[in-house]
Structures are given as C-alpha cells and as structure tokens.
C-alpha positions in Angstrom: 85.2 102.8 68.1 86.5 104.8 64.9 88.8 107.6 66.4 88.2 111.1 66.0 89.5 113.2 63.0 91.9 115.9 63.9 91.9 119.5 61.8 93.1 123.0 62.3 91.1 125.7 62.0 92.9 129.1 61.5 90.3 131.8 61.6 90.5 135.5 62.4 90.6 135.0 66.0 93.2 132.2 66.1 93.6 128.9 65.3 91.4 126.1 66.6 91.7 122.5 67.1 89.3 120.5 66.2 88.0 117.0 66.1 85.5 115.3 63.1 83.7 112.3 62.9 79.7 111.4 61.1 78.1 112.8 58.2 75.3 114.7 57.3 74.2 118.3 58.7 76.6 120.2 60.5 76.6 120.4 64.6 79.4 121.7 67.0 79.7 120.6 70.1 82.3 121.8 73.3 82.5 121.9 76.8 83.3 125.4 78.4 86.3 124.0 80.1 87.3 119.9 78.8 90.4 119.4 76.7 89.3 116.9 73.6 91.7 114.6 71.9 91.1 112.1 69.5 89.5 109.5 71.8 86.9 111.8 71.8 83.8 112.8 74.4 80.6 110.8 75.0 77.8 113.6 74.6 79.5 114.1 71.0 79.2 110.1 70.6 75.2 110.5 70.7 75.1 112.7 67.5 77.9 111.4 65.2 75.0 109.2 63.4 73.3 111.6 62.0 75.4 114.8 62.0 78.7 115.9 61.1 80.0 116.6 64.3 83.1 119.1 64.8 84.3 118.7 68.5 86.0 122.1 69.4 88.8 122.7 72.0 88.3 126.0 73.0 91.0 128.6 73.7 93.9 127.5 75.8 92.7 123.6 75.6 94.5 121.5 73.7 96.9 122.6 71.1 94.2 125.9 70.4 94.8 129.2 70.6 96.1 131.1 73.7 94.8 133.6 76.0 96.4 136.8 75.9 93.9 138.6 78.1 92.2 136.5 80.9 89.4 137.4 79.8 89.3 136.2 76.2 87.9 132.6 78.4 84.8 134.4 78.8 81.4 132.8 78.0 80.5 135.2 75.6 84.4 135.6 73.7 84.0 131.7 73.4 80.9 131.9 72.0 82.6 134.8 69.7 85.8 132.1 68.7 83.1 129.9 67.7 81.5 131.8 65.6 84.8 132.5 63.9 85.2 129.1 63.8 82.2 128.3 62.0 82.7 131.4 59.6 86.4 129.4 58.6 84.6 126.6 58.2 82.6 128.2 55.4 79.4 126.9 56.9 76.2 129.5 57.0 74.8 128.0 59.6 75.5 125.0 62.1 73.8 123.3 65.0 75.2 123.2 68.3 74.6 120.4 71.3 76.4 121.5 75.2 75.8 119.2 77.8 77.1 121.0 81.3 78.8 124.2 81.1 78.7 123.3 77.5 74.9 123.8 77.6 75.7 127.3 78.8 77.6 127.9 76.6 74.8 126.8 74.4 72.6 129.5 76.2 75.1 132.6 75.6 75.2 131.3 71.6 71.3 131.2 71.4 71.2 134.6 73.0 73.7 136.7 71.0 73.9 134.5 67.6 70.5 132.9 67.1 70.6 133.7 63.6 73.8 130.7 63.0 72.2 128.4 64.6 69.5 125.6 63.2 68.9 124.5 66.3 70.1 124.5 69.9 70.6 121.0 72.4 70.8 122.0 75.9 71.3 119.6 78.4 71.8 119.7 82.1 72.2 123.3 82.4 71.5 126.6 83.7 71.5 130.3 82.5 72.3 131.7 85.9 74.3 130.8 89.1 73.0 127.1 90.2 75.0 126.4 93.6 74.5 129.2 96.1 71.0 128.5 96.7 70.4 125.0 95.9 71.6 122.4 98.4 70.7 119.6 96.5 73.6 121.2 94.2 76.7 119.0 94.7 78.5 122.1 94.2 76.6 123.5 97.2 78.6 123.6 100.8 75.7 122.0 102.2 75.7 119.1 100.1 76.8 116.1 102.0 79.3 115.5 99.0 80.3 119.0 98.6 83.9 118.8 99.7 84.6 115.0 98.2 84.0 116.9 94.6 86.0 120.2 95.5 88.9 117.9 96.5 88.2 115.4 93.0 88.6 118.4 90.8 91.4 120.0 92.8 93.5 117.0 91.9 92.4 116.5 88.6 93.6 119.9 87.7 97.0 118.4 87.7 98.3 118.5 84.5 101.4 116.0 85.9 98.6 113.5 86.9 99.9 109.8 86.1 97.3 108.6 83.7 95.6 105.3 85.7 94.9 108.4 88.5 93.3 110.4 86.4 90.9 106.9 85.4 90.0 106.2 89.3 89.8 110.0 90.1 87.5 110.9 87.2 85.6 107.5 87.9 84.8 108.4 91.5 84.2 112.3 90.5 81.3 111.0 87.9 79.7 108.3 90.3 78.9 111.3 92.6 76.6 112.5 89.2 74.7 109.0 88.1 71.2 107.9 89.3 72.7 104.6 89.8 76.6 104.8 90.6 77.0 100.9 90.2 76.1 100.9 86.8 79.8 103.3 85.6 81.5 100.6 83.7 78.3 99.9 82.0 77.4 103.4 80.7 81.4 104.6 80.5 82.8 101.8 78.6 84.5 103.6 76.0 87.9 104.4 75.6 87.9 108.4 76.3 90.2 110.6 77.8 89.4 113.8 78.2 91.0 115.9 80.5 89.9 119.4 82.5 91.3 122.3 81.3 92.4 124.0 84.3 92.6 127.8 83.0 90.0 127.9 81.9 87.9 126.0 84.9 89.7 128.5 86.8 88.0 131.2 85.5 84.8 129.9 85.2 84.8 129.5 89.0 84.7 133.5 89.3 82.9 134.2 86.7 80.1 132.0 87.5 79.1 133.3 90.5 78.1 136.5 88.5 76.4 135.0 85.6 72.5 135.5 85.4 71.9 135.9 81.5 67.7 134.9 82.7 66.3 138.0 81.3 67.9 137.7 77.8 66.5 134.1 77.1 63.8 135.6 75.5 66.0 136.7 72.5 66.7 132.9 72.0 65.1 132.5 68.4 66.8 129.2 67.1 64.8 125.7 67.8 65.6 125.3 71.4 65.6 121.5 73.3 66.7 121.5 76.6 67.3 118.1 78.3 67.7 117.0 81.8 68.2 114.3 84.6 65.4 114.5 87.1 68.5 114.1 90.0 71.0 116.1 88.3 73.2 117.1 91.2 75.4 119.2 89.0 72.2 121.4 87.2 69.4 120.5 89.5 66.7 120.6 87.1 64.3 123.2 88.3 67.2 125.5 86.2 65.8 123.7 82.8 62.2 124.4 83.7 62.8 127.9 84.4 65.1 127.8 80.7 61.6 126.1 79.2 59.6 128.8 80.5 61.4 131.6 79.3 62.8 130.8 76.1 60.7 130.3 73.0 60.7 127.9 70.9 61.8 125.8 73.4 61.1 122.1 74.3 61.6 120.3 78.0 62.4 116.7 78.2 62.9 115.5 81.8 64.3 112.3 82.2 63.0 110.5 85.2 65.7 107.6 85.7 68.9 110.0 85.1 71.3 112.5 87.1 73.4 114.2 85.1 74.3 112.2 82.2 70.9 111.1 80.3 72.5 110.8 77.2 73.9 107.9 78.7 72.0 106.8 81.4 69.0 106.3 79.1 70.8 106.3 76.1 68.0 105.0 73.7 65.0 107.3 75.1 67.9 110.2 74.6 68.3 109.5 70.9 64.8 109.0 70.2 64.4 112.4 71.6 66.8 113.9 69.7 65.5 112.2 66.8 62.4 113.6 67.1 63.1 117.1 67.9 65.0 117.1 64.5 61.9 115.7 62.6 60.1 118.1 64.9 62.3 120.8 63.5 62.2 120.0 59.7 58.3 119.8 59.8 58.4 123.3 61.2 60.7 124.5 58.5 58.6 123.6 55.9 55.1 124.3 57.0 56.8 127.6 57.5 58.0 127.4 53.6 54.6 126.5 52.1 52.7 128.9 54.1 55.4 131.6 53.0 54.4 130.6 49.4 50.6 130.4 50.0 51.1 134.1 51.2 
C-alpha cells in the first residue's frame, strides 16, 4: 500500500497537517477526533481511486494547530478551519466524505457551507444526540456492551500506550462495531495506525450531549449521500433515515449485511454506490446546464 503524502497547510487560522494520496477531483476527508499519520485511515482508502483525497488532522491532532480556547474543537470552528483549509489550498470548491463523527462533521459543513461543497458522503451518522435514547446504541448504559467500550476508549486515550496494546485494544474496541466480528483480520488487513485524539474526544463527549442541529438540515443544498450499516451500534440507523427525510437532495443507502463500517464490510457494493452517486451527480449538473441554456 503506497503511503500517504504529508503537506503543511498554513492558512489564516493556523497551520494544518495534512495527508495526500489519488488523483482527480478534489475531496477532504477527517474524523472529528482521529489523529492521521501517514499509514493513513480506511474510509479515506475507499476514495483515493478516483479523487484527490486530502486527509486533514484537525486542530490539536497531529502536529496541527493548537487550541487556545477550548472551544476552538467545536463542530462548527472545525468545520470553520476547514474551510480555511480549503481556501489555502486555492480550491473553489471540494467534496467532502465523514464516516462517524466525521459524518457529523459532514452535517455541520453542509449546513453552514453548502455553497463549497460538490457533494457531501455521510456515513454512519447522526445530526443530533444518538445514545440517550437508543439502547441498541453501544454508547447507551443499557447496552449489554456499554461499559466494555467506555473502558476500551478510556485506555486508548493513553497517549504512553505501548504500540502492540494499542493493536489488541483497538482490535477488540472495533469487533464490538462489525456485523460479523470473526471476519476483523479480513476486512482490517492494512497497515494503519491511527490513533484517538484525546482533547478533542474529550470535548466532544460534552458537547454532544447538546448537539441537535435536526431543524437546520433543511439548509443542506450540496448533493447529499448518506450511508449506513443496518446494525450500526455506534449510529443506529434510524438517525440516517431521519437525515434522508429531512435533507434535500439527499440519497439513503442502507446496507443490510454491515454494522458500522460498510465501506468495508461490503466493500464492493460501497464503491459501486459511491460510483454511482457521482455519475448520479454529474448527470444532474448538466441537465441543469442545458436546461439553463434552453432558458
């Protein structure tokens, strides 16, 4: 596997790191609270392809910018980095794919910034508080594998964490998520190693249990798919329905053999979705154009 390119990015906000790898049109993709290195990240794996893919560690991850205010790790002053980001860049527009907290991440964008995006990928995520009332929520208390998780992620924070930990730690953490555990070192069999960034997890575990941004999804304008795993423990997927329902624009693809990882789990029927949203997407663009020059 070709290893990931790493750039700086100073913009007016900062500078970024980032990671590069594929041609073709542009499409950022980050994780509210991973740390990237050049091993790079499976979701970003499924598009390198076919786009240009810049992998971004957001503030305080990674050799990126600092926090000087807690709460520059805010959704929406990510989102705001980002968009600095893609202004240094000297790109117009970009696309942008989150899977997790990465897909809400993808929500806020959509919401507030619709106009830089070409399109939005959304999978397994939510754009309001998932685990106080949903017990088939891992992250719920009555989840019979509530507290194995708190205590995985606890650990992991560790940032002293001898490395072959980490492996078995992270392996048993994402078992918890697959629709069939048994097959891990079949659909993980890359050499990544991310880490958590625990700052910034840290603070998304306060401000999540505020965050409700349903009523806004209607200002979503970009090309909107939105992807999940039928099980997902993590996002149980009556969140995406409720994301199809009130954003426009918007496509639902429910994938009936996954939990919450269908970009591998059913890798090929992921990419031929993905593939075809983009046709999808160009078609749309230019029956658009002709019937703007009809007019």
């Amino acid at each position: 596997m070709d290893k990931w390119e790493k750039i700086y990015v100073n913009t007016s906000r900062g500078t970024f790191e980032l990671f590069v790898k594929g041609e073709g049109e542009p499409i950022c993709v980050t994780h509210l609270y991973s740390e990237f290195n050049e091993t790079g990240d499976y979701f970003a794996e499924s598009f390198v392809n076919t786009h240009k893919v810049f992998l971004v560690n957001l503030r305080e991850a990674g050799n990126s910018a600092k926090a000087s205010k807690p709460y520059e790790l805010s959704f929406q002053e990510s989102i705001i980095d980002l968009e600095a980001i893609r202004k240094a860049l000297g790109l117009d527009k970009w696309g942008f794919a989150g899977h997790s907290t990465g897909g809400m991440l993808g929500v806020i964008y959509g919401i507030y910034f619709s106009n830089s995006l070409k399109f939005n990928v959304i999978v397994g995520a939510a754009a309001r508080e998932y685990m106080t009332f949903s017990p088939d929520c891992i992250y719920n208390k009555e989840h019979p594998n509530y507290r194995r998780m708190q205590n995985l992620i606890e650990v992991l924070k560790r940032p002293d964490l001898p490395i072959d930990s980490r492996k078995e730690l992270n392996k048993e953490r994402t078992k918890l998520s697959l629709y069939e555990p048994e097959r891990f070192d079949e659909v993980f069999s890359l050499n990544i190693q991310k880490k958590i960034c625990a700052i910034r997890l840290n603070y998304f575990s306060r401000e999540v249990q505020i965050f409700d941004v349903t009523k806004k999804l209607k200002l979503i304008t970009t090309p909107t798919l939105i992807i999940c795993g039928k099980y997902d423990v993590q996002c149980p997927v009556t969140y995406s329905i409720e994301m199809k329902e009130l954003i426009p624009n918007s496509k639902l693809i429910i994938f009936n053999k996954s939990n919450h990882y269908p970009f591998l789990e059913e890798k090929d029927l992921f990419d031929k979705e993905i593939k075809t949203f983009m046709i999808e997407r160009t078609e749309a663009i230019n029956l658009k154009g002709n019937l703007h020059i009809q007019q």
